[in-house]
MOPAC internal coordinates of N, CA, C and O (Angstrom, degrees):
PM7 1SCF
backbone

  N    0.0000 0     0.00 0     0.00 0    0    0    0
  C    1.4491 1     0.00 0     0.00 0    1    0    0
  C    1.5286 1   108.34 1     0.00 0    2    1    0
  O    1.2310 1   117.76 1   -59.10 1    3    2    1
  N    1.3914 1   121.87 1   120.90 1    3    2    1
  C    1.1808 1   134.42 1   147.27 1    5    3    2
  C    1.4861 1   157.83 1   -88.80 1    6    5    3
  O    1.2310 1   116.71 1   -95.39 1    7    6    5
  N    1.6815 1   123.86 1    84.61 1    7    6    5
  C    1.5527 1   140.83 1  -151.02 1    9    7    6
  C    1.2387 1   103.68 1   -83.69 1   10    9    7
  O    1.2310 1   119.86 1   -66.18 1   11   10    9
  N    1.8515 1   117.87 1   113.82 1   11   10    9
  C    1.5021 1   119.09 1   160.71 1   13   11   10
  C    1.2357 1   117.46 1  -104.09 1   14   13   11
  O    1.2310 1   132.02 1   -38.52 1   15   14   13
  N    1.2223 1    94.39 1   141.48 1   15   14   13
  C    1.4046 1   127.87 1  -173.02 1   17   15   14
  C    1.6505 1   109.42 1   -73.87 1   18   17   15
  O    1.2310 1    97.45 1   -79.57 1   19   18   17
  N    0.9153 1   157.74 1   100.43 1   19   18   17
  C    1.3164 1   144.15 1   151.76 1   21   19   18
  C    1.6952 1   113.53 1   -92.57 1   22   21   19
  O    1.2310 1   131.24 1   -53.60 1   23   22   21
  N    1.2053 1    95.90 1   126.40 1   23   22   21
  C    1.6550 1   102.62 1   174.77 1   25   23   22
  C    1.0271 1   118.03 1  -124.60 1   26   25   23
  O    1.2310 1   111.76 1   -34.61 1   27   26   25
  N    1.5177 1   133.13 1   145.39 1   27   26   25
  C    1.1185 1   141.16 1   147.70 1   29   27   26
  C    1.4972 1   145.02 1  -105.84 1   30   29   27
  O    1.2310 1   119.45 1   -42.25 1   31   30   29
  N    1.2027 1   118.65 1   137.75 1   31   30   29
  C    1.5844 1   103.28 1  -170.48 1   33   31   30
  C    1.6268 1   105.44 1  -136.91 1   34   33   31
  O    1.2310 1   139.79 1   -64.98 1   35   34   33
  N    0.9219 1    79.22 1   115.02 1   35   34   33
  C    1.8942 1   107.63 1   174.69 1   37   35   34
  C    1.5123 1   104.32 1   -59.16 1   38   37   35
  O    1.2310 1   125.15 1   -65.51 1   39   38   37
  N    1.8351 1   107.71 1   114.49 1   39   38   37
  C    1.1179 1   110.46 1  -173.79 1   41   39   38
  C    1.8219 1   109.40 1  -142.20 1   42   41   39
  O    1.2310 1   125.71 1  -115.89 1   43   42   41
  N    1.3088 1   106.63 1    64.11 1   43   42   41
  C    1.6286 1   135.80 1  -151.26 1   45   43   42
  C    2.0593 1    93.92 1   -38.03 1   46   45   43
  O    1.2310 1   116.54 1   158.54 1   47   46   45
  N    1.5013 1   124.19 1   -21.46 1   47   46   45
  C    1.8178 1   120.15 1  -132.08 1   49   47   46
  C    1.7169 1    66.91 1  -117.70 1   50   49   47
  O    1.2310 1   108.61 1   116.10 1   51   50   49
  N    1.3251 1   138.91 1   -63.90 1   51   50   49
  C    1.4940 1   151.09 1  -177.13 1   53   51   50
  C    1.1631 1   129.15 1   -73.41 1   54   53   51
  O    1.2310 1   113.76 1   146.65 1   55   54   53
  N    1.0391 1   129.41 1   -33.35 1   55   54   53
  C    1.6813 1   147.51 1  -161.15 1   57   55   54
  C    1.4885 1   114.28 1   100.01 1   58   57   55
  O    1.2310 1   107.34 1   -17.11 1   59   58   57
  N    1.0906 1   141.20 1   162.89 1   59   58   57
  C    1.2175 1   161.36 1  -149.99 1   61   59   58
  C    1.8584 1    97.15 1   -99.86 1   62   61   59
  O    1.2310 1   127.39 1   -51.97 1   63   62   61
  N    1.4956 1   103.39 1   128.03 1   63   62   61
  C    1.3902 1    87.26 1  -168.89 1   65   63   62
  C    1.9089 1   100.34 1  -118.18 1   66   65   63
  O    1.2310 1   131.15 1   -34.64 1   67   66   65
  N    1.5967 1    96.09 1   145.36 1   67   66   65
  C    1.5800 1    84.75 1  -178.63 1   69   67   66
  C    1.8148 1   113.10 1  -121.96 1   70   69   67
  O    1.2310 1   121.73 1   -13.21 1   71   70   69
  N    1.5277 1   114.29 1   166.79 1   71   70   69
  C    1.2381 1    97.50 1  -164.37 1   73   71   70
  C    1.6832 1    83.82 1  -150.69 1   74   73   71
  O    1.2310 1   113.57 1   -20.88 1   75   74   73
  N    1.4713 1   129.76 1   159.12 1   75   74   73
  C    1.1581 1   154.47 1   176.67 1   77   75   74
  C    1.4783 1   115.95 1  -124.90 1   78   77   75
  O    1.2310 1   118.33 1   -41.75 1   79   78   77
  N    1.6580 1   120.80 1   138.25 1   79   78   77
  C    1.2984 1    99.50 1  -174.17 1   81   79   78
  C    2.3181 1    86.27 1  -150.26 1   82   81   79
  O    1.2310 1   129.66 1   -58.43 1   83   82   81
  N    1.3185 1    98.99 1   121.57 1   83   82   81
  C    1.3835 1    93.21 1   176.09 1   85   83   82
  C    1.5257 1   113.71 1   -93.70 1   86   85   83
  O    1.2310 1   111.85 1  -158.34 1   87   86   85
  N    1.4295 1   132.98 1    21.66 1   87   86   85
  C    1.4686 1   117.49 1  -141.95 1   89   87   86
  C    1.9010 1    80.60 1  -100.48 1   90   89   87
  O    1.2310 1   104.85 1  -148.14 1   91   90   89
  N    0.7934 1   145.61 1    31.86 1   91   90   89
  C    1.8141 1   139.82 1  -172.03 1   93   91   90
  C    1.6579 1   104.83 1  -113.87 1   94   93   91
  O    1.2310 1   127.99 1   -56.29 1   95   94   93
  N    1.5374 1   102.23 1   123.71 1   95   94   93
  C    1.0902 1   104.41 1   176.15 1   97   95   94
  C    1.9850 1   106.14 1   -94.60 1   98   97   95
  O    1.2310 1   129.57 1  -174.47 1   99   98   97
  N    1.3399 1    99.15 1     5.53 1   99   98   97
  C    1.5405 1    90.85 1  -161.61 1  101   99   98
  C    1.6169 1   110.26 1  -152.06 1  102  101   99
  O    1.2310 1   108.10 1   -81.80 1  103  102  101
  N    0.9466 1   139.84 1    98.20 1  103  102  101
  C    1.5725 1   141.60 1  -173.25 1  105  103  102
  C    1.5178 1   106.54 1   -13.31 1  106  105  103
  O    1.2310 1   121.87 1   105.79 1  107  106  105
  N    1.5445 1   114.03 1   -74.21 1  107  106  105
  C    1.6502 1   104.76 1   178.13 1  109  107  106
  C    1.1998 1   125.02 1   -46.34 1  110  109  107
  O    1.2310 1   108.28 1   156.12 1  111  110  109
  N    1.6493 1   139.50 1   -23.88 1  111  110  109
  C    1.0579 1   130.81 1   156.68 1  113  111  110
  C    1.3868 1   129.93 1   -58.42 1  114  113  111
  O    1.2310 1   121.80 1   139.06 1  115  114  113
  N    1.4066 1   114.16 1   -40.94 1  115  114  113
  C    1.4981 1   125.34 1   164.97 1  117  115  114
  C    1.6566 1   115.47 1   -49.45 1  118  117  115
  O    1.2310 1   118.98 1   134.72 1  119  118  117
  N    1.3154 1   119.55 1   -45.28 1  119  118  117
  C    1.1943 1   113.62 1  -176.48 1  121  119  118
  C    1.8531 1   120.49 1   -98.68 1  122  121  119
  O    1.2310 1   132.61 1  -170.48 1  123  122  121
  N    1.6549 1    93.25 1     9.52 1  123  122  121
  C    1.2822 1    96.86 1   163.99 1  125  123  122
  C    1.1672 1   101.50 1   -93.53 1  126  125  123
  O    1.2310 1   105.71 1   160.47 1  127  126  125
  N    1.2061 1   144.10 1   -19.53 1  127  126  125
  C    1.8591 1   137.80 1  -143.92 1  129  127  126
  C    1.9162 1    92.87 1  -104.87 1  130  129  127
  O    1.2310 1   131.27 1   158.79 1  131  130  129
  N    1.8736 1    95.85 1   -21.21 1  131  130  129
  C    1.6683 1    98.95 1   174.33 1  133  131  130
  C    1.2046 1   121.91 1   -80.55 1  134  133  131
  O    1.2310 1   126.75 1   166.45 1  135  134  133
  N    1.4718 1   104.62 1   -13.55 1  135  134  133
  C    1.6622 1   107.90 1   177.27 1  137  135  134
  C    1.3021 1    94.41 1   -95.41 1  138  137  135
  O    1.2310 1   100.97 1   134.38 1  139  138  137
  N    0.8998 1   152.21 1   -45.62 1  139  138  137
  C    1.4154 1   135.24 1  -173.83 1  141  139  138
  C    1.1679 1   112.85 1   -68.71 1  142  141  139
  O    1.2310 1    95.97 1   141.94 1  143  142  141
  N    1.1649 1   159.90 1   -38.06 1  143  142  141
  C    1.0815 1   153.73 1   109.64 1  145  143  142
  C    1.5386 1   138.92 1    18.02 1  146  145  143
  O    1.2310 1   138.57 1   137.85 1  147  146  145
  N    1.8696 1    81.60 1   -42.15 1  147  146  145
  C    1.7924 1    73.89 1   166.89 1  149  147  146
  C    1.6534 1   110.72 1  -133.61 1  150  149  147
  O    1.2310 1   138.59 1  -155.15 1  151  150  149
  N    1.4972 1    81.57 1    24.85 1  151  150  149
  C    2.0325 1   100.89 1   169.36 1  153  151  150
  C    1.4451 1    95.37 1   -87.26 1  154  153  151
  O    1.2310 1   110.23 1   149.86 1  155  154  153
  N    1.6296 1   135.96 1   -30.14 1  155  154  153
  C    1.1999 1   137.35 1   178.59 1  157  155  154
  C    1.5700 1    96.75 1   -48.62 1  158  157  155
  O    1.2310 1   133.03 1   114.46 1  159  158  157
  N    1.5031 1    92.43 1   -65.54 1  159  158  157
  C    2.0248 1   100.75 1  -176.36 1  161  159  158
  C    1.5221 1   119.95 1   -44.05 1  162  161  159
  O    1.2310 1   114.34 1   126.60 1  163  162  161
  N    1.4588 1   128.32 1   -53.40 1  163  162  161
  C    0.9962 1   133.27 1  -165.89 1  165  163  162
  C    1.5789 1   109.61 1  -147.91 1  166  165  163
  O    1.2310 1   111.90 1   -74.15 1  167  166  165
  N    1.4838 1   132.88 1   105.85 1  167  166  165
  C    1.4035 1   118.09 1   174.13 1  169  167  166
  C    1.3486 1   138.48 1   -31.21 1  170  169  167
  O    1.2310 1   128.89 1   142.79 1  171  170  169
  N    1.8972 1   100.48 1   -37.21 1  171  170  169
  C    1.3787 1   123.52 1  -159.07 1  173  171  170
  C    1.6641 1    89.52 1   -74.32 1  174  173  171
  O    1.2310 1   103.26 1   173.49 1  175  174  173
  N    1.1442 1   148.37 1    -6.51 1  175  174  173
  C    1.5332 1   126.53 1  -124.86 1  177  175  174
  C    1.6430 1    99.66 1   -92.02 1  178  177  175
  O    1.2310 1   126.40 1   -57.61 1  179  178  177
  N    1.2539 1   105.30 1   122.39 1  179  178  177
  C    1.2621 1   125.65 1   144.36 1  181  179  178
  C    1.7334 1   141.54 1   -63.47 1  182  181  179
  O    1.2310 1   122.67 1   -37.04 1  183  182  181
  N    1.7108 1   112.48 1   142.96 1  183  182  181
  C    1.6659 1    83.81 1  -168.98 1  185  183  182
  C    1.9766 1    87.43 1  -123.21 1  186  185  183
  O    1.2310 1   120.97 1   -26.78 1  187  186  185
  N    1.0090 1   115.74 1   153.22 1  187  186  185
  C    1.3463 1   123.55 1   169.96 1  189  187  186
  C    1.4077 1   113.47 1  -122.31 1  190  189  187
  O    1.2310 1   110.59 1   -12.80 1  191  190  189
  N    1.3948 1   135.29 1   167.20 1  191  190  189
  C    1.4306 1   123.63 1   151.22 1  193  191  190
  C    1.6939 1   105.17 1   -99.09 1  194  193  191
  O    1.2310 1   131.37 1   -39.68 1  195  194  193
  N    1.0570 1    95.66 1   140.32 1  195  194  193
  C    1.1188 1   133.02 1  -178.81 1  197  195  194
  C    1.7079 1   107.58 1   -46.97 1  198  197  195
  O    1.2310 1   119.21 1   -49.03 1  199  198  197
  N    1.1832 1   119.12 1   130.97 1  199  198  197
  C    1.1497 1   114.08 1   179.88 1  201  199  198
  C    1.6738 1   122.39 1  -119.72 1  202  201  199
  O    1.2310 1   125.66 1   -62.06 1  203  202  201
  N    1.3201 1   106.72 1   117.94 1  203  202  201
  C    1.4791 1   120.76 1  -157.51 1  205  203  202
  C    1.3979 1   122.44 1  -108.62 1  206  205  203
  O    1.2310 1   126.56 1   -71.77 1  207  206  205
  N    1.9389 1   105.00 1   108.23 1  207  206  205
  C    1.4036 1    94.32 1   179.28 1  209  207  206
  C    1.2758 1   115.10 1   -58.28 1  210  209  207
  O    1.2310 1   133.65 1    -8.96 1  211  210  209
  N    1.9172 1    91.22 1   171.04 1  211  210  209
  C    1.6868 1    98.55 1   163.36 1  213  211  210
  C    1.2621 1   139.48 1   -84.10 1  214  213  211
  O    1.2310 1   120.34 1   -47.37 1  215  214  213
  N    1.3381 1   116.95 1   132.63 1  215  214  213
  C    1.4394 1   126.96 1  -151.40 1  217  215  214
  C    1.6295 1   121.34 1   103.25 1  218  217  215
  O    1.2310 1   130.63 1   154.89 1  219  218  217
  N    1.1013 1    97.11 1   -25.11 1  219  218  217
  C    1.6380 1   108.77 1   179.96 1  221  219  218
  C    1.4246 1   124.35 1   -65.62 1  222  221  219
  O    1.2310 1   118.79 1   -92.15 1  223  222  221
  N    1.0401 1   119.91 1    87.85 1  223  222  221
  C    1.5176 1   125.93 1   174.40 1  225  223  222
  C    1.9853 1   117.27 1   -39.97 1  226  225  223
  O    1.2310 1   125.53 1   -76.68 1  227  226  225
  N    1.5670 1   106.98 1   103.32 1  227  226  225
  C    2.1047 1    83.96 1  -177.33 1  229  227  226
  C    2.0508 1    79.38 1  -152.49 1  230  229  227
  O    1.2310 1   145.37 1   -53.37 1  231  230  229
  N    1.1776 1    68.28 1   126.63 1  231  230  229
  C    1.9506 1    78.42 1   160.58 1  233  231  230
  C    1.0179 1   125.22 1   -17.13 1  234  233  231
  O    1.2310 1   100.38 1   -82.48 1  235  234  233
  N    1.8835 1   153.16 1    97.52 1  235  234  233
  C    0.9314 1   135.12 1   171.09 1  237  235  234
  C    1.3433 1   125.34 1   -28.45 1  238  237  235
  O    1.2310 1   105.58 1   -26.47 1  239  238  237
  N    1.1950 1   144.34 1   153.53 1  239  238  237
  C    1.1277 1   165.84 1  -154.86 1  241  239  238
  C    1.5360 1   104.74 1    20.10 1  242  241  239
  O    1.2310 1   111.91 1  -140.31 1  243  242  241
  N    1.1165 1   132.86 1    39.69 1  243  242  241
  C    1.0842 1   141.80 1   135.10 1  245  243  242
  C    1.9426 1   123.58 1    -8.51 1  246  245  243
  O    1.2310 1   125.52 1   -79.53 1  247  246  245
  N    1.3863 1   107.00 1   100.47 1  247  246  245
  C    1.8395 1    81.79 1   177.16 1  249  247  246
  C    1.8488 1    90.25 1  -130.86 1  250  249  247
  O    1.2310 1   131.52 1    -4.27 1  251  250  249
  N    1.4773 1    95.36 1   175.73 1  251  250  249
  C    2.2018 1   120.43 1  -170.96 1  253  251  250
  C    1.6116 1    83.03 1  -116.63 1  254  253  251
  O    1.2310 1   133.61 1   -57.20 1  255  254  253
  N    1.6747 1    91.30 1   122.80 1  255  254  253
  C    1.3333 1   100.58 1   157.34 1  257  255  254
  C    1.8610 1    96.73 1   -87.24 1  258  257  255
  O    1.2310 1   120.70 1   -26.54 1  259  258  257
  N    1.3159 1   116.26 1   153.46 1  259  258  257
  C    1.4172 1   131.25 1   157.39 1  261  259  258
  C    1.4040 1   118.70 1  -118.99 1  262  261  259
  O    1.2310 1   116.43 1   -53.73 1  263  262  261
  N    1.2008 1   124.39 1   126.27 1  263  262  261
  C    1.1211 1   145.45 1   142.62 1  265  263  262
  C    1.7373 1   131.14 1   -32.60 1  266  265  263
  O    1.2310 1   119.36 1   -33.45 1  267  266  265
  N    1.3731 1   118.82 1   146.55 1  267  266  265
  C    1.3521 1   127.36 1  -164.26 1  269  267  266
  C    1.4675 1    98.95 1   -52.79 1  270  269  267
  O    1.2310 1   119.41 1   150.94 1  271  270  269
  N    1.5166 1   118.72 1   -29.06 1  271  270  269
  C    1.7319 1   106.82 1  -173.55 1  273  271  270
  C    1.8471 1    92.18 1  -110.46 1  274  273  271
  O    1.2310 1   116.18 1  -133.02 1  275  274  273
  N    1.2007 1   124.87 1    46.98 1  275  274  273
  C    1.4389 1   101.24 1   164.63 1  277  275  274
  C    1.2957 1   118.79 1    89.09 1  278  277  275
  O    1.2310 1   131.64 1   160.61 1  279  278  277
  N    0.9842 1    95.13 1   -19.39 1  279  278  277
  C    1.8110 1   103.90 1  -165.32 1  281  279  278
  C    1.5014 1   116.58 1   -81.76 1  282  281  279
  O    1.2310 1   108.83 1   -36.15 1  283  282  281
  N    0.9014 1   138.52 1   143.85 1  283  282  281
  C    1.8350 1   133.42 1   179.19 1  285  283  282
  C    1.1836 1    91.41 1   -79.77 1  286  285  283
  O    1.2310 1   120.03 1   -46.21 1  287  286  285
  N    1.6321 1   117.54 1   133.79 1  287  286  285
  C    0.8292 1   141.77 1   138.92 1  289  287  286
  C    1.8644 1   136.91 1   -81.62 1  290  289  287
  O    1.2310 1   124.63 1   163.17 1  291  290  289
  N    1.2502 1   108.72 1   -16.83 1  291  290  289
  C    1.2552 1   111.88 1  -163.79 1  293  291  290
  C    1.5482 1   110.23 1  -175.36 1  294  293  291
  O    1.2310 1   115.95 1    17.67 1  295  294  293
  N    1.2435 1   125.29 1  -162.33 1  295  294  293
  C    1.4332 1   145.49 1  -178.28 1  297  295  294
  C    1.2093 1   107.43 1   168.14 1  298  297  295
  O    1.2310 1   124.56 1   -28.05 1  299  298  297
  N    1.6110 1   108.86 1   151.95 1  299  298  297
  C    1.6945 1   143.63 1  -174.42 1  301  299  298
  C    0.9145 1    93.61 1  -145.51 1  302  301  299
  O    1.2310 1   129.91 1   -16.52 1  303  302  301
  N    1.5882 1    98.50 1   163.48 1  303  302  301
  C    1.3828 1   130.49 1   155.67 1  305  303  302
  C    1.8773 1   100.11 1  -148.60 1  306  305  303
  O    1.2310 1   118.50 1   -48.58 1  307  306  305
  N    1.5391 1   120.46 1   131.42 1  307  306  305
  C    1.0803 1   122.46 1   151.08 1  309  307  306
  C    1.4867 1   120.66 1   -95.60 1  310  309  307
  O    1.2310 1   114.93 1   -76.53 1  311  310  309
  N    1.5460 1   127.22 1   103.47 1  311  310  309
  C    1.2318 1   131.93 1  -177.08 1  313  311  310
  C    1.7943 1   110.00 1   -91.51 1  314  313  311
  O    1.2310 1   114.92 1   -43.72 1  315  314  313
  N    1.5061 1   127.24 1   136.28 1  315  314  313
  C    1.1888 1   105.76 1   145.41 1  317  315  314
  C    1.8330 1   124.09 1   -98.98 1  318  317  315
  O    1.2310 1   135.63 1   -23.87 1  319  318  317
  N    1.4263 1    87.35 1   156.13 1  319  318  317
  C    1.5014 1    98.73 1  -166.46 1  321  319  318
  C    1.3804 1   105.66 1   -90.41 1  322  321  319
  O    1.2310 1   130.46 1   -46.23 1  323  322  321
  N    1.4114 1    97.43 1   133.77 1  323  322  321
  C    1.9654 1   123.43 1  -172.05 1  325  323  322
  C    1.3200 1   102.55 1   -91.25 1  326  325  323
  O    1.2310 1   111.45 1  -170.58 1  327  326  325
  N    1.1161 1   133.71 1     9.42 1  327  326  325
  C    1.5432 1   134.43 1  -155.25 1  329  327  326
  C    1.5839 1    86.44 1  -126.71 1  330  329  327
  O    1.2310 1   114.96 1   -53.28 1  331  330  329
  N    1.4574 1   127.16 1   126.72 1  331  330  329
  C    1.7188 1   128.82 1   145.90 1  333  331  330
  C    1.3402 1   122.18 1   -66.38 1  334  333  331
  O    1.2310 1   123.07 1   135.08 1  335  334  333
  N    1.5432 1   111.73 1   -44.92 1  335  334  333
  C    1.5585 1   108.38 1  -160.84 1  337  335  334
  C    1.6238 1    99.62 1   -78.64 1  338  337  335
  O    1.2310 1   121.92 1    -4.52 1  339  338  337
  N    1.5698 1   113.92 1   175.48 1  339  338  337
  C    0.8964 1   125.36 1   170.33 1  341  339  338
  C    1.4161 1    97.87 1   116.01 1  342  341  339
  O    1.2310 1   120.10 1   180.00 1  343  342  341

């Protein structure tokens, strides 16, 4: 089994920067490697899932990192992949 990582990081002065990471053999690792990641950014960081109106198209399991003042810092999603080849 193979878990991607998609991250995002909200970067309001540069643009928002995004990054992909396939190296997870296992969901909890993926979403530990996402908190650290944005524990680099902010110590305080909190993770929520994301909450999605209806009709709204957003990546399943979608979650908002927050920041020490509240603020979003970011978003993930750890997906596993249904696909073998590649």
């Amino acid at each position: 089994m193979k878990v991607l990582l998609i991250i995002v990081v909200f970067n309001f002065e540069t643009g928002s920067e995004l990054h992909t990471n396939l190296d997870f053999a296992a969901e909890a690792d993926c979403h530990a490697s996402a908190f650290a990641s944005f524990q680099e950014i902010d110590d305080a960081v909190e993770i929520r899932a994301m909450a999605i109106a209806e009709g709204q198209e957003m990546l399943e399991g979608t979650m908002i990192a927050y920041g020490g003042q509240d603020g979003e810092i970011g978003m993930y999603a750890c997906n596993t992949l249904r696909s073998t080849s590649g």
